[in-house]
C-alpha positions as CSV (number, residue, x, y, z in Angstrom):
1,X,21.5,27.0,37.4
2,X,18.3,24.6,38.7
3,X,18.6,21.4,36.8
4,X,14.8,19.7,36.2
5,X,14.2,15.7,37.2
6,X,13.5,15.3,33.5
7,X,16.5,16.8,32.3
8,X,18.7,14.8,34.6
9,X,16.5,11.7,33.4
10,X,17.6,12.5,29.6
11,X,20.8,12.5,30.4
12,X,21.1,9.5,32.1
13,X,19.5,7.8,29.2
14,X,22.3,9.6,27.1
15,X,24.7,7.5,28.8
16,X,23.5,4.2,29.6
17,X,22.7,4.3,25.6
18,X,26.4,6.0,24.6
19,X,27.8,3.7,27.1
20,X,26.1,0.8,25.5
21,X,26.9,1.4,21.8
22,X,30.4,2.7,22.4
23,X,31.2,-0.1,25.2
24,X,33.7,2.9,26.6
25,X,33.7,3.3,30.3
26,X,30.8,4.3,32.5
27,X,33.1,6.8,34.2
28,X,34.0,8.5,30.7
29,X,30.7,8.3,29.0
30,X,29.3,9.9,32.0
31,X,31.8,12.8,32.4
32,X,31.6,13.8,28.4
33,X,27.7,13.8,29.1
34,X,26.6,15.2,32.1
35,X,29.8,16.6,32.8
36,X,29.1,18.0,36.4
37,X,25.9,19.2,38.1
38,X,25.8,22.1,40.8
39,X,23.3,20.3,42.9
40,X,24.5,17.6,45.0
41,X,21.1,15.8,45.2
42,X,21.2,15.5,40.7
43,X,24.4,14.2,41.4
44,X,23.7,11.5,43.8
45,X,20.4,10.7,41.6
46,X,22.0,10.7,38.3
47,X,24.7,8.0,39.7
48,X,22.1,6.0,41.5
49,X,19.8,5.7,38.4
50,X,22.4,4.6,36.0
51,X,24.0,2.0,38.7
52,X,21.1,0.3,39.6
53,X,19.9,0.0,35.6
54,X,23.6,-0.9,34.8
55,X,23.5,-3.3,38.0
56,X,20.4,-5.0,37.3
57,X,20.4,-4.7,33.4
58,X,19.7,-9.0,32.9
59,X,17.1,-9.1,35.8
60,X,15.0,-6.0,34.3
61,X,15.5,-7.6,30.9
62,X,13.7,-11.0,32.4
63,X,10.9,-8.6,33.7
64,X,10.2,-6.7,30.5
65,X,10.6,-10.2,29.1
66,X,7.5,-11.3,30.9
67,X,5.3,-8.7,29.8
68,X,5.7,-8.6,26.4
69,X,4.4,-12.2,25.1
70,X,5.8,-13.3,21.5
71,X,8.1,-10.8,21.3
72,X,11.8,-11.3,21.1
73,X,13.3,-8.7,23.9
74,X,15.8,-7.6,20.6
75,X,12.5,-6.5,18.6
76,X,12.4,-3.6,21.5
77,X,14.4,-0.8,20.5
78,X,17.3,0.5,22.8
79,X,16.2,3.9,23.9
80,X,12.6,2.0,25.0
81,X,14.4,-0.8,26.9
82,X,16.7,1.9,28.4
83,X,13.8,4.1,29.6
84,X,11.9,1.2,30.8
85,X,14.7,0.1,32.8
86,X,14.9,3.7,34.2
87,X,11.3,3.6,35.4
88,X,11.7,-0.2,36.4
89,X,14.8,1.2,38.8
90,X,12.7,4.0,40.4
91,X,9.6,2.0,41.1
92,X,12.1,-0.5,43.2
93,X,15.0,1.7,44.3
94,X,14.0,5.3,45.1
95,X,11.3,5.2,47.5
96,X,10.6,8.6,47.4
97,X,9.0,9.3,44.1
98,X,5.6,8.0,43.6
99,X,5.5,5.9,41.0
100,X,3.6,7.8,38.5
101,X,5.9,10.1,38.3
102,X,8.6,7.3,37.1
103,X,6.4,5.8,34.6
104,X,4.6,9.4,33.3
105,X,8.3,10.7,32.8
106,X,9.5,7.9,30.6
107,X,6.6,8.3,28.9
108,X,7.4,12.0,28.4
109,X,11.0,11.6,27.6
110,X,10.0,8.8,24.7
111,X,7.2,11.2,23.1
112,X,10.8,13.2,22.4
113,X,13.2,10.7,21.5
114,X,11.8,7.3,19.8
115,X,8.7,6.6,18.0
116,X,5.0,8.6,17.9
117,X,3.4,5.0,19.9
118,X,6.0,4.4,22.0
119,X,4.8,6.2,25.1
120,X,1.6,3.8,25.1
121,X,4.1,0.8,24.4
122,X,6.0,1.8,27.4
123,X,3.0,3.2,29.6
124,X,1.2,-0.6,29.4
125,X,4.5,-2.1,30.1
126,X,5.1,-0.4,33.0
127,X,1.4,-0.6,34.2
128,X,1.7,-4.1,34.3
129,X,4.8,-4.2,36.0
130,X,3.3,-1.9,38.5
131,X,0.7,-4.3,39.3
132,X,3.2,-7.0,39.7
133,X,5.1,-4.9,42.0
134,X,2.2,-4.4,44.1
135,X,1.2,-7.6,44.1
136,X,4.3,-9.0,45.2
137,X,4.7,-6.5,47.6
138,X,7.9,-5.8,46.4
139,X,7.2,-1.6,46.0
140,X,8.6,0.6,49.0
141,X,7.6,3.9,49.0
142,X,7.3,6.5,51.5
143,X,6.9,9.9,51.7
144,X,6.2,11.9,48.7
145,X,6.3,8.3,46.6
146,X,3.4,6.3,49.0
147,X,1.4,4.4,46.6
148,X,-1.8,5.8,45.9
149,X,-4.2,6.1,48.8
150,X,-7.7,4.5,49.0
151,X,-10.2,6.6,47.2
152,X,-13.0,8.1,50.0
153,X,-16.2,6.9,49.5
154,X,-19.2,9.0,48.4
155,X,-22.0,8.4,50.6
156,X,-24.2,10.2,48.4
């Protein structure tokens, strides 16, 4: 059975937030949840995704920090920090997908499972941190996930 991106993105959010509010381990929580995948590469995704937001949980809590002025980080609910994370962890770990993709399927997956204004919560979040990113030159993509190209110009 073919396994969407998305689907294996839910899932992960599944367990960083079941691993979170049940403070079993990572290895448990993730075998009641995703159980097994046939495809090596949703495999190797799936475990890379929820290590590096696991790994780097405090530093992308500093990040989202920045960006949301006069807010205590606790006011942002755990699914959005979760899926924020998630995109933060593919726009600096997984050079391969473009990172439109990362922040357009958070975006997605929060239409489903938080609030109706999440996604825009989220979307200018991320957009910011996007910026950042570029700024800092801290984004590595290649392939599929270069950052956008220069527009052509219209000479007419």
């Amino acid at each position: 059975m073919v396994v969407k991106r998305r689907d294996v993105r839910i899932k992960v959010m599944q367990v960083i937030y079941a691993h979170q509010m049940s403070k079993d381990p990572i290895s448990k929580v993730k075998s009641d949840i995703i159980g097994t995948y046939d495809e090596v590469e949703n495999i190797e995704f799936s475990d890379e995704l929820i290590n590096r937001v696991l790994e780097n949980s405090e530093e992308f809590d500093g990040i989202i920090s920045r960006k949301v002025n006069n807010w205590e980080l606790d006011r942002i609910g755990v699914l959005e920090r979760i899926l924020i994370k998630m995109a933060i962890s593919e726009l600096l770990y997984f050079p391969e997908i473009p990172p439109k993709v990362s922040i357009n399927e958070v975006i997605e997956i929060s239409k489903m499972y938080c609030s109706r204004n999440t996604g825009r919560f989220i979307n200018g979040i991320l957009d910011s941190i996007l910026d950042d990113l570029k700024k800092e030159n801290k984004l590595n993509k290649r392939g599929r996930g270069l950052v956008d190209l220069p527009k052509k110009s219209n000479p007419g």
